[in-house]
N, C-alpha and C positions, 0 to 999 in steps of 0.2 A: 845196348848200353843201359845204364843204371839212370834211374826216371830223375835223377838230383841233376845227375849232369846233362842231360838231354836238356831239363828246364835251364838251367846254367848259361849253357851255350845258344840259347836262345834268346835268353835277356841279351848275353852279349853283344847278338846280333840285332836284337831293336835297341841296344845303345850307339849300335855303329850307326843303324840308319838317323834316330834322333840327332846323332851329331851332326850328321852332314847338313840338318835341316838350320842346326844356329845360324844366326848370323853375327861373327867376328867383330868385334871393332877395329874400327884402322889404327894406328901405331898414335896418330896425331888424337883421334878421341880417347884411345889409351893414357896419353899424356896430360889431355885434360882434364880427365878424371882422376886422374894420378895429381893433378897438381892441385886439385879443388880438394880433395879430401888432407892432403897435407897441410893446406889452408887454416879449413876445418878446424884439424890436432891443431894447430897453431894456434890458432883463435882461443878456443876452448882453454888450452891447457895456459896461457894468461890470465885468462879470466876465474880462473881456478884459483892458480897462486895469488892474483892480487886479492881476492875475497877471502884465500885461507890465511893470507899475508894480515891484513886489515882484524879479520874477528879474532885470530891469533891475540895483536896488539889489543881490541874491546876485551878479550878475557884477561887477558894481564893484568890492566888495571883496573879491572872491575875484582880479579881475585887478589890480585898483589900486593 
């Protein structure tokens, strides 16, 4: 066999063993993690608009 694909198919095979090694999160830490980060974007992107909201209005009438 050609030395590219010999290496090839060996990574393959230490990516098979490394996977078996993770450990998954359950469905329910899934969910919480899922729900903390959409928080998160939530949070954030408030606090975004009310600040681009606000110095919007300071440059208006400071230029207007």
């Amino acid at each position: 066999m050609l030395p590219q694909v010999e290496k090839s198919l060996q990574f393959l095979r230490e990516v098979r063993v490394e996977a078996r090694k993770v450990t998954w999160p359950t469905t329910r830490e899934a969910t919480g993690a899922t729900w903390v980060v959409v928080g998160m974007v939530a949070f954030i992107s408030l606090f975004l608009f009310v600040v681009d909201f606000f110095l919007s209005r300071f440059i208006n009438y400071v230029v207007g």
